[in-house]
DRENPA-3360 file (N, C-alpha, C; in nm, 2 decimals, always signed):
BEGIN
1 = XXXXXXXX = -5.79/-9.64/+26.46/-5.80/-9.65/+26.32/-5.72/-9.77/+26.27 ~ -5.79/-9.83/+26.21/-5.70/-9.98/+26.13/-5.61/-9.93/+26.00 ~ -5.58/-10.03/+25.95/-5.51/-10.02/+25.82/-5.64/-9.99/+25.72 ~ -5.68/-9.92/+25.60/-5.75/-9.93/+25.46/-5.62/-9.93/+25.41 ~ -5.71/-10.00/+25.24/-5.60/-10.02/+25.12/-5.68/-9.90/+25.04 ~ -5.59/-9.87/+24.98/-5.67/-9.76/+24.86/-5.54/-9.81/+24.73 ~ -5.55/-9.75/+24.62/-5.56/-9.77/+24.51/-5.54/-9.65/+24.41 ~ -5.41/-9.62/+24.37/-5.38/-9.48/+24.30/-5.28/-9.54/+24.14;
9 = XXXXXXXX = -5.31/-9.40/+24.06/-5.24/-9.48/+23.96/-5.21/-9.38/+23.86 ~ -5.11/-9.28/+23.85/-5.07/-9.20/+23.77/-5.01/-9.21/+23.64 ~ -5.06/-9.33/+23.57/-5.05/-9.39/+23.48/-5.18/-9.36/+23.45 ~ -5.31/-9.32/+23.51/-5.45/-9.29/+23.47/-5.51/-9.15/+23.43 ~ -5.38/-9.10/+23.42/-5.41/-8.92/+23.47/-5.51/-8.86/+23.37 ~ -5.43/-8.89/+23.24/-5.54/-8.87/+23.09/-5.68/-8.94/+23.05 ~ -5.68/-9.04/+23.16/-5.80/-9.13/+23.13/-5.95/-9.07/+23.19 ~ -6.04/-9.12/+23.07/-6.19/-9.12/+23.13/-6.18/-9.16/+23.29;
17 = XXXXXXXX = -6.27/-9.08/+23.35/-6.26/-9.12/+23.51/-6.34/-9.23/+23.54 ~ -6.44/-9.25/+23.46/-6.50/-9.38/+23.46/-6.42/-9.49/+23.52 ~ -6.30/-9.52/+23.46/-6.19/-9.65/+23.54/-6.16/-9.64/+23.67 ~ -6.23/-9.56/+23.77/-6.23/-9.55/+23.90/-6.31/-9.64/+23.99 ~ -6.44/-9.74/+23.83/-6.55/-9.79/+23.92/-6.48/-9.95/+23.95 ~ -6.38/-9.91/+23.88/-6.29/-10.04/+23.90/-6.22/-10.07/+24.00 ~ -6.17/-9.97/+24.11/-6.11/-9.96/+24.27/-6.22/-10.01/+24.34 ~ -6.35/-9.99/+24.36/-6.39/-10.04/+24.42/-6.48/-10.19/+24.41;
25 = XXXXXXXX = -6.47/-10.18/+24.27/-6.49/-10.37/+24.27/-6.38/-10.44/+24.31 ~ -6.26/-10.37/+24.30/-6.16/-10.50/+24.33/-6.17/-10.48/+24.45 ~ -6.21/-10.40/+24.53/-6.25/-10.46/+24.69/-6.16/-10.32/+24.76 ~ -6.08/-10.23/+24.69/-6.04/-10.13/+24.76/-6.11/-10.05/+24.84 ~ -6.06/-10.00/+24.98/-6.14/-9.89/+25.06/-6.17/-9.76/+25.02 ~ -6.06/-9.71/+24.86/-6.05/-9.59/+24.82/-5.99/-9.58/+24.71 ~ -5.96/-9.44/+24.70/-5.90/-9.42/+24.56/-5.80/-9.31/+24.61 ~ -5.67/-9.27/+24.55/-5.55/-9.15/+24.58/-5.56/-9.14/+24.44;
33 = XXXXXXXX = -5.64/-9.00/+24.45/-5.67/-8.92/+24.28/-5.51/-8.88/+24.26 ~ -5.44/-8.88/+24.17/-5.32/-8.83/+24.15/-5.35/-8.67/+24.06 ~ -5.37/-8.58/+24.14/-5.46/-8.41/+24.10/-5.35/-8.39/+24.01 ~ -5.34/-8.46/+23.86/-5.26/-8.43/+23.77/-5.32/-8.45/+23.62 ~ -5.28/-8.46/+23.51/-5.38/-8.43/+23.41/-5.49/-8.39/+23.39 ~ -5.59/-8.48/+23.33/-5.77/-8.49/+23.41/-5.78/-8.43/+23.50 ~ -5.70/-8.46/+23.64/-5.75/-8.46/+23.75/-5.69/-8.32/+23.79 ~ -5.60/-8.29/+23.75/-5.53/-8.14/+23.81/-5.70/-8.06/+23.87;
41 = XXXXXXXX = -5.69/-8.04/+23.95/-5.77/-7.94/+24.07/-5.79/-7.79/+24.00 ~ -5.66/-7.76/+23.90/-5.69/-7.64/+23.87/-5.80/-7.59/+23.76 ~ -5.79/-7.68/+23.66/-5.84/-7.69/+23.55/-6.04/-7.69/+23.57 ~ -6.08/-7.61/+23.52/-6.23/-7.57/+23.55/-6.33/-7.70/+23.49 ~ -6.36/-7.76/+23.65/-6.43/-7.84/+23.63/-6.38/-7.97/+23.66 ~ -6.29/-8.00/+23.70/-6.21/-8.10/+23.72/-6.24/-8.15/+23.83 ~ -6.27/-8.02/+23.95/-6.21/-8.09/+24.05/-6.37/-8.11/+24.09 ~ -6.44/-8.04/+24.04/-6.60/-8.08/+24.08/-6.61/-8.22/+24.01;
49 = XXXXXXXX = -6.59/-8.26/+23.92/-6.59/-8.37/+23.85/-6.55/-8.48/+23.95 ~ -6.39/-8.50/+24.00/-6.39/-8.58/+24.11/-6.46/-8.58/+24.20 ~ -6.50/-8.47/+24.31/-6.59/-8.48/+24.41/-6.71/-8.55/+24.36 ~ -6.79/-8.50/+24.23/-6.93/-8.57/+24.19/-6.92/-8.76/+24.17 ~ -6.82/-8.82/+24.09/-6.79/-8.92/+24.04/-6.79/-9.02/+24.19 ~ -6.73/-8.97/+24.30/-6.65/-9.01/+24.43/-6.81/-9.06/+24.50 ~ -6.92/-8.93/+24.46/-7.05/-8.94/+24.56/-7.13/-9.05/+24.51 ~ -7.08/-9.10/+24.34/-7.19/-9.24/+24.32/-7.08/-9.38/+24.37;
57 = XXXXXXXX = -7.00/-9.36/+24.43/-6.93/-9.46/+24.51/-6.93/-9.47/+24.64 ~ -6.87/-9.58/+24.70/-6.87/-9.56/+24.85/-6.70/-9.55/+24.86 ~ -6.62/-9.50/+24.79/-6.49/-9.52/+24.77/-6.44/-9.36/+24.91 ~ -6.36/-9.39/+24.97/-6.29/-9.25/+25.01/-6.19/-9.23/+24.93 ~ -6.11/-9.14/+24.99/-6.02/-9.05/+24.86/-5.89/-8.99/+24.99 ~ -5.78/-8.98/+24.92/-5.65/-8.93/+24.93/-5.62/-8.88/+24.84 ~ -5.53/-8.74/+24.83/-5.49/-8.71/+24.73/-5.37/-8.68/+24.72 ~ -5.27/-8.71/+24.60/-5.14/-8.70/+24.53/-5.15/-8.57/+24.48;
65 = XXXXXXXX = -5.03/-8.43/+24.50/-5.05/-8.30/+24.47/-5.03/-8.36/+24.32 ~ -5.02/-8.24/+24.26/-4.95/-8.22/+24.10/-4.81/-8.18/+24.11 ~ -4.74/-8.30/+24.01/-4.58/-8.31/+24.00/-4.53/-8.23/+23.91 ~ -4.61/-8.28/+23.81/-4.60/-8.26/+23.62/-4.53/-8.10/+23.61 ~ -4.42/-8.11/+23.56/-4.34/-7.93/+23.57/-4.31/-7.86/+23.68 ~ -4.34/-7.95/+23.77/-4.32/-7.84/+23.90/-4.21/-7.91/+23.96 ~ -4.12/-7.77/+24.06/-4.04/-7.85/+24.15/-4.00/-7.76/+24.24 ~ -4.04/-7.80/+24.39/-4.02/-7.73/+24.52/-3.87/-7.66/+24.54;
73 = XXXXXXXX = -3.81/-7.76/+24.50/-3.64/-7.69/+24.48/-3.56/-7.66/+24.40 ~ -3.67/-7.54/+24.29/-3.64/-7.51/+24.16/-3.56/-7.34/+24.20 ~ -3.42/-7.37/+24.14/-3.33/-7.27/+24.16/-3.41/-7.13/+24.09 ~ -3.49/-7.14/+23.98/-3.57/-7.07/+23.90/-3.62/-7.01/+23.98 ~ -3.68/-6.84/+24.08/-3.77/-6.81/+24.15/-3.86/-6.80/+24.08 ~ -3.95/-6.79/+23.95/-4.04/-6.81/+23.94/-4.15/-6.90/+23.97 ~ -4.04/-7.03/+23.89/-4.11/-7.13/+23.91/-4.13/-7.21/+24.08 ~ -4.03/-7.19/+24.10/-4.00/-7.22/+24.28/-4.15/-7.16/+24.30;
81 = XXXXXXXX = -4.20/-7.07/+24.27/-4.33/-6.98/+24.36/-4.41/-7.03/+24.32 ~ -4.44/-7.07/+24.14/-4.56/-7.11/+24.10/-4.56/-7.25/+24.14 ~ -4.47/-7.34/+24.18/-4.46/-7.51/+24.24/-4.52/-7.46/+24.36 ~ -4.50/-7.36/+24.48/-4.57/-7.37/+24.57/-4.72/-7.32/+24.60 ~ -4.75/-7.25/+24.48/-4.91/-7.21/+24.50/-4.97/-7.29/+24.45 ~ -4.93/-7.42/+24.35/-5.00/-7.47/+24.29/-5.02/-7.62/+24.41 ~ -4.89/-7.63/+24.49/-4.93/-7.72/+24.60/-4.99/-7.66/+24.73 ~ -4.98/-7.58/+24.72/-5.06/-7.49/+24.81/-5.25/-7.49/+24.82;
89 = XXXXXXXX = -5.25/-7.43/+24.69/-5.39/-7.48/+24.61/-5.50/-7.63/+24.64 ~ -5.36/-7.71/+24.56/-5.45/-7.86/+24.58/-5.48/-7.87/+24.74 ~ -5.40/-7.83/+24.84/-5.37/-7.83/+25.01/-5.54/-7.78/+24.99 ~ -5.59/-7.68/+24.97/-5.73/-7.61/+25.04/-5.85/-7.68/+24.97 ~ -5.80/-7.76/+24.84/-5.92/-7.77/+24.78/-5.91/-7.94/+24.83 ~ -5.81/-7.96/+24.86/-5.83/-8.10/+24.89/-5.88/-8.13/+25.04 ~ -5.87/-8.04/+25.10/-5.95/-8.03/+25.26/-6.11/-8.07/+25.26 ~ -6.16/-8.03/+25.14/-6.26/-8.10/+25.18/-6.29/-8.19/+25.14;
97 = XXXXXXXX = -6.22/-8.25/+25.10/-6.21/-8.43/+25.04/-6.19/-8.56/+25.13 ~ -6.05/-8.52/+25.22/-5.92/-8.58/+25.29/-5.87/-8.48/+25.36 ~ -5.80/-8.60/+25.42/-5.69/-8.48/+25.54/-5.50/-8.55/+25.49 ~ -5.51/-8.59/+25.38/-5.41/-8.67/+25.35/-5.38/-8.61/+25.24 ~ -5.23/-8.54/+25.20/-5.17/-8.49/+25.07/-5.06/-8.50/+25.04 ~ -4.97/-8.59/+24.93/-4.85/-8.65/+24.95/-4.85/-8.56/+24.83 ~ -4.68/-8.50/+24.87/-4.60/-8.39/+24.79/-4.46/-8.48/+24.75 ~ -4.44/-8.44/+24.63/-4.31/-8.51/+24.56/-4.24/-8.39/+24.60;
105 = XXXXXXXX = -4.10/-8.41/+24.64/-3.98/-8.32/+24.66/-3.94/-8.28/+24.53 ~ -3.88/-8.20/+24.53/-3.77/-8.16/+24.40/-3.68/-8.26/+24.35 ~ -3.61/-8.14/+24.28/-3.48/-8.21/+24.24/-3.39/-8.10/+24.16 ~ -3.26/-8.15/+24.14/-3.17/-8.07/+24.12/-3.19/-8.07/+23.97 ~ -3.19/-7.89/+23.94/-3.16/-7.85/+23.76/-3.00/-7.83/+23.78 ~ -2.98/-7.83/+23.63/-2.85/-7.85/+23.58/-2.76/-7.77/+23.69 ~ -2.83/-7.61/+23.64/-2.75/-7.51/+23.73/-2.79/-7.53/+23.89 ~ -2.90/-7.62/+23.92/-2.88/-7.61/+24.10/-2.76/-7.70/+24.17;
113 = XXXXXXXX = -2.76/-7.80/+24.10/-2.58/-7.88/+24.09/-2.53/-7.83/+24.19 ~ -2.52/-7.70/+24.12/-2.32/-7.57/+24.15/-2.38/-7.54/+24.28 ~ -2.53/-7.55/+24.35/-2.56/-7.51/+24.46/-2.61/-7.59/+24.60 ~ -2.57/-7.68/+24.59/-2.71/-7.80/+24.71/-2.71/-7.75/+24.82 ~ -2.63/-7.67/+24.85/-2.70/-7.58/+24.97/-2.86/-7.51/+24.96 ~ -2.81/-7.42/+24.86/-2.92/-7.33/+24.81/-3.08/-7.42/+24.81 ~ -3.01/-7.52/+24.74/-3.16/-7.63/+24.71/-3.25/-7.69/+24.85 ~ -3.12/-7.72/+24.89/-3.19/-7.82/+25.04/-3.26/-7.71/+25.08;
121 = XXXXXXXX = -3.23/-7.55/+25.09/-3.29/-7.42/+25.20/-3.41/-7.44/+25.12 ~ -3.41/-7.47/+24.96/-3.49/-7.37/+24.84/-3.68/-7.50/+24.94 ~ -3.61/-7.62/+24.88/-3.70/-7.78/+24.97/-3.72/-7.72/+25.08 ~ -3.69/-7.69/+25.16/-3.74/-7.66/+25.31/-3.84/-7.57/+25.33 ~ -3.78/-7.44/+25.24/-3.89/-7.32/+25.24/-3.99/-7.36/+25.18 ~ -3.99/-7.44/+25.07/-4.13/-7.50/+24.99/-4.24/-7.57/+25.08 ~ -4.16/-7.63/+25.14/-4.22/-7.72/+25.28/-4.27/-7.64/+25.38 ~ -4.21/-7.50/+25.42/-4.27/-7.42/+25.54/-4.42/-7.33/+25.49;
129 = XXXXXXXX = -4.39/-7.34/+25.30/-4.52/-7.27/+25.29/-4.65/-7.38/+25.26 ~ -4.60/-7.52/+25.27/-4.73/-7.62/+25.23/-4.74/-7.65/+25.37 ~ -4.67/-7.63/+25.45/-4.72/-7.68/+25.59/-4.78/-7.57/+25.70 ~ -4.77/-7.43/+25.61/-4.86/-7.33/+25.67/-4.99/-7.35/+25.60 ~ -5.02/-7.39/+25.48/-5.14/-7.43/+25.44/-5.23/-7.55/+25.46 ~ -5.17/-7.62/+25.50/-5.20/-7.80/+25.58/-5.22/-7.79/+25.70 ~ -5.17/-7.67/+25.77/-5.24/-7.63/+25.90/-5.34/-7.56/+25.94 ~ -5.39/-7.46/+25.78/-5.46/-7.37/+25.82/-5.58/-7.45/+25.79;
137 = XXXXXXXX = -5.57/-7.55/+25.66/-5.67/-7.64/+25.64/-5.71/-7.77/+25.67 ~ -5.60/-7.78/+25.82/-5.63/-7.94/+25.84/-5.62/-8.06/+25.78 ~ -5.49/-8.01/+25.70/-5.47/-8.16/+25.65/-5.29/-8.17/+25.66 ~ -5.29/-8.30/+25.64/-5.15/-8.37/+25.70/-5.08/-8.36/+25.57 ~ -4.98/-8.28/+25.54/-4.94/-8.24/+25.37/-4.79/-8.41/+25.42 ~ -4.79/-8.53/+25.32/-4.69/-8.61/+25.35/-4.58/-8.60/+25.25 ~ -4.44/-8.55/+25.29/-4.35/-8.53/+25.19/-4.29/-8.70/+25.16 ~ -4.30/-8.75/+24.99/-4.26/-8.85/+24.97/-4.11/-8.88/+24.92;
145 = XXXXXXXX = -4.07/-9.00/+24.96/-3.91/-9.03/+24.94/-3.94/-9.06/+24.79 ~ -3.81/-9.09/+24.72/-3.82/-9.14/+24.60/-3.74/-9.22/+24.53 ~ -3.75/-9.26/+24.41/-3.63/-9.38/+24.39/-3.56/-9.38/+24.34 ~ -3.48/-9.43/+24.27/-3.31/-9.45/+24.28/-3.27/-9.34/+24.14 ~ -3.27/-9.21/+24.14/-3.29/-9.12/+24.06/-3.22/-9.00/+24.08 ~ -3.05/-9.01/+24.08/-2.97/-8.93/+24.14/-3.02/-8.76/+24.15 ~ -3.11/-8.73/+24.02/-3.12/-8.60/+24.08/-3.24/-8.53/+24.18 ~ -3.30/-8.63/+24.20/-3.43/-8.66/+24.28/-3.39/-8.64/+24.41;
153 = XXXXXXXX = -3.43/-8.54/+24.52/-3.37/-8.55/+24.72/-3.47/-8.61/+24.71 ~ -3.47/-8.64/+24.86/-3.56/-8.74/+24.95/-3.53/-8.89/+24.91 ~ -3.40/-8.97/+24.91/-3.38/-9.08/+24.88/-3.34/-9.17/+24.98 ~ -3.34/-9.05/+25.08/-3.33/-9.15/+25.20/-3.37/-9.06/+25.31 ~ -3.39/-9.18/+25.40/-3.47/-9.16/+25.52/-3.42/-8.99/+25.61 ~ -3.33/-9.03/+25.59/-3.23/-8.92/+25.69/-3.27/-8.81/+25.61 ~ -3.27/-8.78/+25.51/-3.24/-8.66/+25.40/-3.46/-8.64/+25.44 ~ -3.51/-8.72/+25.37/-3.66/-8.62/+25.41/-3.67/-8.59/+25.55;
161 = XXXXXXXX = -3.62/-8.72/+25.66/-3.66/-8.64/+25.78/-3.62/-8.49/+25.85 ~ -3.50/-8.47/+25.77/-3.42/-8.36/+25.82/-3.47/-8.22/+25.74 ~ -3.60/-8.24/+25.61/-3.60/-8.15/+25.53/-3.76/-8.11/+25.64 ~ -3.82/-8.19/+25.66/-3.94/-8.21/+25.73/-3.91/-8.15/+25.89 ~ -3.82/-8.15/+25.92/-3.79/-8.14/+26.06/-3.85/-7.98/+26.09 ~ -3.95/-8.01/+26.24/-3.98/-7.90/+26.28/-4.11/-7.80/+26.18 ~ -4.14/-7.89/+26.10/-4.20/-7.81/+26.03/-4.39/-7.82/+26.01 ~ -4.45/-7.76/+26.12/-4.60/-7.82/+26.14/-4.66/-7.84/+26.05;
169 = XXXXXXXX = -4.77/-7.92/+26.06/-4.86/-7.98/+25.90/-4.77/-8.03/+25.84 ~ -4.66/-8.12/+25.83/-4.58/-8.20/+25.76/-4.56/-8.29/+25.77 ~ -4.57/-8.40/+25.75/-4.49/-8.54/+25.76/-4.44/-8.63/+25.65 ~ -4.44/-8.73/+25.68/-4.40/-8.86/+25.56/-4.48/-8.94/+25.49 ~ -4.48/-8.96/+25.37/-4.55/-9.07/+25.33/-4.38/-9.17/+25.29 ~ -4.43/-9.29/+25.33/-4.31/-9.37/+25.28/-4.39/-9.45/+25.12 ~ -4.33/-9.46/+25.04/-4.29/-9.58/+24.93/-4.20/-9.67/+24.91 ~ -4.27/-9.81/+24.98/-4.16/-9.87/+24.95/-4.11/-9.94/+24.88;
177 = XXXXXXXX = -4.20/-9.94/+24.72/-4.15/-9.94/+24.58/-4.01/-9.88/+24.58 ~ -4.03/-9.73/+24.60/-3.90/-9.66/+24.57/-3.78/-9.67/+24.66 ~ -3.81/-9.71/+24.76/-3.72/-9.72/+24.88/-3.63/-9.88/+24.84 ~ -3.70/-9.98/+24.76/-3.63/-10.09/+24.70/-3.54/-10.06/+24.61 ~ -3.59/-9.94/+24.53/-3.49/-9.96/+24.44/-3.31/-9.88/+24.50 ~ -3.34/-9.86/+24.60/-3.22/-9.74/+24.69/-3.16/-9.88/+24.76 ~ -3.22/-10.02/+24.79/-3.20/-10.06/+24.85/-3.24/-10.01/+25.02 ~ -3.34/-10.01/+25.04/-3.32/-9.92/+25.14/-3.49/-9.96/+25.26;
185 = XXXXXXXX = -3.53/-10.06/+25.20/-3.65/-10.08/+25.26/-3.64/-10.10/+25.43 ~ -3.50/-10.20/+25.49/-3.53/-10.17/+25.62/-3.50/-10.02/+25.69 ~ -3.47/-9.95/+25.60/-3.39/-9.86/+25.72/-3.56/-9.77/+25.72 ~ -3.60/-9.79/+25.61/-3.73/-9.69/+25.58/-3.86/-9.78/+25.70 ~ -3.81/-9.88/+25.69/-3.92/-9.98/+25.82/-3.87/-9.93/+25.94 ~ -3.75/-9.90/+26.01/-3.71/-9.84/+26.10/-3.77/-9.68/+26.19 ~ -3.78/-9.63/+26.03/-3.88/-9.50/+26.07/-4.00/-9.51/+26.03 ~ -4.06/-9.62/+26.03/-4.22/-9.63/+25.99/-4.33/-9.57/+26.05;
193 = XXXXXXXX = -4.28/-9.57/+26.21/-4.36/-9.49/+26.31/-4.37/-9.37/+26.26 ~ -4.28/-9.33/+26.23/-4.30/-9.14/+26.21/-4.40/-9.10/+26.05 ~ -4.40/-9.19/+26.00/-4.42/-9.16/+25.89/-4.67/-9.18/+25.89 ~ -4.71/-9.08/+25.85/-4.84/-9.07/+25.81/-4.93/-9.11/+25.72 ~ -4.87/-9.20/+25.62/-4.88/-9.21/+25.48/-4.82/-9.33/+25.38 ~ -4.87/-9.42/+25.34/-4.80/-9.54/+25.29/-4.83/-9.59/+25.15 ~ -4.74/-9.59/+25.07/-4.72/-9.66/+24.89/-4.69/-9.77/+24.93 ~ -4.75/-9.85/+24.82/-4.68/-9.98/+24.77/-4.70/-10.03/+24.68;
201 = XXXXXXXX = -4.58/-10.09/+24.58/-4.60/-10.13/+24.49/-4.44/-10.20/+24.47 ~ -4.42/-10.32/+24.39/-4.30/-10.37/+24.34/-4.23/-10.38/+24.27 ~ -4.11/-10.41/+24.30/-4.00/-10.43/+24.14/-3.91/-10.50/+24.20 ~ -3.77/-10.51/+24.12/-3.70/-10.59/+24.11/-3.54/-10.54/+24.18 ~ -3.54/-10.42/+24.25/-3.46/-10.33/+24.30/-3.33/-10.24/+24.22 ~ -3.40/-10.24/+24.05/-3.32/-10.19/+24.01/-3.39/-10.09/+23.90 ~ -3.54/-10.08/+23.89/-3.62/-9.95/+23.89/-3.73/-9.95/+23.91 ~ -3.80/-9.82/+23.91/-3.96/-9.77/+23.96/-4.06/-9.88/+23.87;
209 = XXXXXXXX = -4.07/-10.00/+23.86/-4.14/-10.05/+23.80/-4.27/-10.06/+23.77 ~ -4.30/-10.03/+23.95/-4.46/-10.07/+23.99/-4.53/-10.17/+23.95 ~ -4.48/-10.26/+23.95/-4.52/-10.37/+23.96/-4.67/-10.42/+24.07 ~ -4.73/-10.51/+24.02/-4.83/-10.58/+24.11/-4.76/-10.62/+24.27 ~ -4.84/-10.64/+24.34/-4.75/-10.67/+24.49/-4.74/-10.84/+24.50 ~ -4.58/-10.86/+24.48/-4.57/-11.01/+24.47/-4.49/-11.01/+24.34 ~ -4.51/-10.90/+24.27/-4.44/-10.98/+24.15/-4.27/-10.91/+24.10 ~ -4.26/-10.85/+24.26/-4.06/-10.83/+24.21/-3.99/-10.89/+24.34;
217 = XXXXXXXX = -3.90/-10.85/+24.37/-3.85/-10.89/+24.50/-3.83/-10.83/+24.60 ~ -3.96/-10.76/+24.67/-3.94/-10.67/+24.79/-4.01/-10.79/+24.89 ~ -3.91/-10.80/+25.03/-3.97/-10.91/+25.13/-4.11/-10.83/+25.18 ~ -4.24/-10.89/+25.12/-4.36/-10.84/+25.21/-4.38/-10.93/+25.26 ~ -4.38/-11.00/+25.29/-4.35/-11.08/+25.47/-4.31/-10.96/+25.56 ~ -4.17/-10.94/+25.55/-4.15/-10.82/+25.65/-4.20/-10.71/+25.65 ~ -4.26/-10.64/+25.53/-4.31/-10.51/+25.56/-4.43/-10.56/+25.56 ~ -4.52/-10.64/+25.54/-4.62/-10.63/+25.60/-4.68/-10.62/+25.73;
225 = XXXXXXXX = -4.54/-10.77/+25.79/-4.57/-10.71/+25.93/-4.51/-10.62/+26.02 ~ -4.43/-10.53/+25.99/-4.40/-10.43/+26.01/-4.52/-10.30/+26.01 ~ -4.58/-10.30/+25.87/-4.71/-10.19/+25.87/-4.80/-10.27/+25.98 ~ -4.84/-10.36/+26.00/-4.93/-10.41/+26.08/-4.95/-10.40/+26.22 ~ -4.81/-10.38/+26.23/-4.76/-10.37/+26.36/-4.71/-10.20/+26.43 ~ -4.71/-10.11/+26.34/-4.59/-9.99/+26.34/-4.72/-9.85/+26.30 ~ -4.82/-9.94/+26.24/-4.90/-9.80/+26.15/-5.06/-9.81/+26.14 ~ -5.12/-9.69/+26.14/-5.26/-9.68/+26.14/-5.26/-9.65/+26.03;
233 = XXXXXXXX = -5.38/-9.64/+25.94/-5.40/-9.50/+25.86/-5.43/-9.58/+25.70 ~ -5.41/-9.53/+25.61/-5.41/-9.55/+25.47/-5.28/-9.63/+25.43 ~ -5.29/-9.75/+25.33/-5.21/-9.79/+25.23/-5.22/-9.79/+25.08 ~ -5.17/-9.71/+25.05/-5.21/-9.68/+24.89/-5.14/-9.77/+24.81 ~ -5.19/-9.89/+24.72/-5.17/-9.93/+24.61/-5.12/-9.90/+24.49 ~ -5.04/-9.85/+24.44/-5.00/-9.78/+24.32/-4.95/-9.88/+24.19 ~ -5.07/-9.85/+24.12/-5.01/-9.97/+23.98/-5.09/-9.90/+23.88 ~ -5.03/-9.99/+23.77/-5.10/-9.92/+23.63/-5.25/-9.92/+23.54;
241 = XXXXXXXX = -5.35/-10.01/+23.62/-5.40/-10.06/+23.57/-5.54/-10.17/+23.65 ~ -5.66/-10.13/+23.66/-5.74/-10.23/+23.70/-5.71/-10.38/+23.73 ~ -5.68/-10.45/+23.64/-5.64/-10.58/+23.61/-5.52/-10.63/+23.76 ~ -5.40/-10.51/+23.75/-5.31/-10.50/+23.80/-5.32/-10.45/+23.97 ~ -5.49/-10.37/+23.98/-5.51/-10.35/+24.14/-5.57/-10.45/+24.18 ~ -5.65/-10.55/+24.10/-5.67/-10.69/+24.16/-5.56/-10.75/+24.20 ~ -5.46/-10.79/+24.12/-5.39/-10.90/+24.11/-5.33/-10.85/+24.32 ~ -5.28/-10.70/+24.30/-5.26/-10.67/+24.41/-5.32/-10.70/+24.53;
249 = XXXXXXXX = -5.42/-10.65/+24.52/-5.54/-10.69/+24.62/-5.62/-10.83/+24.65 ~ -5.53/-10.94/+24.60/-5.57/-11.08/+24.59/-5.42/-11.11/+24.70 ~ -5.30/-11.02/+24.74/-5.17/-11.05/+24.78/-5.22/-10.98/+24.91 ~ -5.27/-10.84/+24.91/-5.26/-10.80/+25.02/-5.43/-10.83/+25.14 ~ -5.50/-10.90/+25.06/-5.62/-10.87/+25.18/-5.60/-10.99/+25.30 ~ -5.48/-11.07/+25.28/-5.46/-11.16/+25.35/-5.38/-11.08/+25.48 ~ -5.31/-10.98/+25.48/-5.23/-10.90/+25.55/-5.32/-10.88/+25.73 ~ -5.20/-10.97/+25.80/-5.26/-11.00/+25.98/-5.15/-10.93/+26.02;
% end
C-alpha cells in the first residue's frame, strides 16, 4: 500500500454536502467524513446520504467518529455510556465504508480534576469497548493525540500509547498540526511506525490553527520524509475550506 492523501474538514459539518465535489477536483484520493452535524451517522438519513453522494464520485472515504458532547473519560456515568455507544455505533456503520476510524480522547470535567486516576481507567475502558467493536467489525478504531489544551489527554506520545496499550482493534492516528503546537512533532515522528492513521495540517506552534500545509512553521521537509519513509496507508488533509485543500495539495503532491 503507498501513501493516498484525503481531505477532511470539520469546519464543513453543517454544510450542504455538495462541497465534497471539491476533494476530488483538487486532486484528492478521498474524503474523512467528520460523522458530526450533517454528517452524524445517527440522524435518519444521513448516513445513507453519505454512502449515496460518495457513489457519484470516485473519492474513498475514512471516517472521523462524533466528538460534539461527548467524552470517553466523562466522570458522568451516563454520559461516559452514551460517548461509547455512540462511538461504538459509527464503528459498525462505518465498516462498510472503511476500515479506518479516528476517536478523539476525552478530557477532564471540572469535578474529574479531583480524580486522574479514575479518568485515565474511565479512557481505557472507553477504548476496550471501541476496540471490541473495531474487532468485531474489522476496522482499525485510531485513537487521536491532541493539542496544546491542558484539559485535553492524549498530548503526548507516551500518554496515548499507554492508554492504547494491549488493547485489540486500536491504534493511533498521529496529527501533526496538534503535535506542533505541544511542540512535540519529533518525538511523535519517533513513534510513527506504530501509528495507523495520519493528520495534517499547519500553524504556528502556538495554536490549532489549521492552516494550509506550508503556511505555519512545522518542518515538512522532515515529516514528509519521515511519512515516506516510516508509513503506508492514508494522509488526511484537514483544513477549512476547498480553496484551502488546493493550496494544500499544490505543497504536498510533490511528496518523494
Amino acid at each position: 500500500m503507498s501513501i493516498r492523501f484525503f481531505f477532511g474538514s470539520s469546519a464543513k459539518v453543517w454544510d450542504d454536502i455538495s462541497w465534497i465535489y471539491g476533494i476530488e477536483e483538487s486532486g484528492f484520493d478521498g474524503w474523512e467524513v467528520c460523522a458530526d452535524g450533517n454528517y452524524h451517522f445517527s440522524k435518519k438519513g444521513q448516513y445513507e446520504m453519505v454512502v449515496e453522494t460518495l457513489q457519484s464520485t470516485n473519492l474513498d472515504i475514512t471516517v472521523h467518529a462524533p466528538y460534539g458532547d461527548l467524552n470517553p473519560a466523562a466522570i458522568n456515568d451516563p454520559i461516559w455510556r452514551e460517548t461509547v455507544r455512540q462511538l461504538t455505533e459509527c464503528i459498525r456503520l462505518s465498516s462498510e465504508i472503511t476500515n479506518r476510524v479516528t476517536i478523539h480522547p476525552g478530557y477532564l470535567s471540572c469535578t474529574g480534576k479531583l480524580v486522574p486516576d479514575k479518568i485515565w481507567q474511565l479512557q481505557k475502558d472507553a477504548m476496550k469497548e471501541v476496540g471490541k467493536a473495531a474487532t468485531e467489525y474489522g476496522v482499525v478504531a485510531c485513537l487521536e493525540n491532541m493539542p496544546d489544551i491542558p484539559d485535553f489527554l492524549c498530548r503526548y506520545p507516551e500518554e496515548i500509547l499507554g492508554i492504547i496499550e494491549g488493547i485489540e482493534g486500536v491504534s493511533m492516528t498521529i496529527d501533526f498540526g496538534h503535535a506542533n503546537t505541544m511542540g512535540k512533532v519529533k518525538d511523535f515522528l519517533k513513534v510513527l511506525p506504530l501509528a495507523s492513521h495520519i493528520h495534517i495540517h499547519d500553524n504556528h506552534g502556538k495554536s490549532d490553527e489549521h492552516l494550509p500545509i506550508g503556511e505555519g512553521n512545522i518542518d515538512w521537509n522532515r515529516v514528509s520524509n519521515a511519512i515516506m519513509k516510516n508509513y503506508q496507508g492514508v494522509v488526511v488533509v484537514e483544513g477549512r475550506s476547498i480553496p484551502e485543500a488546493k493550496r494544500s495539495f499544490s505543497e504536498i503532491r510533490g511528496w518523494k
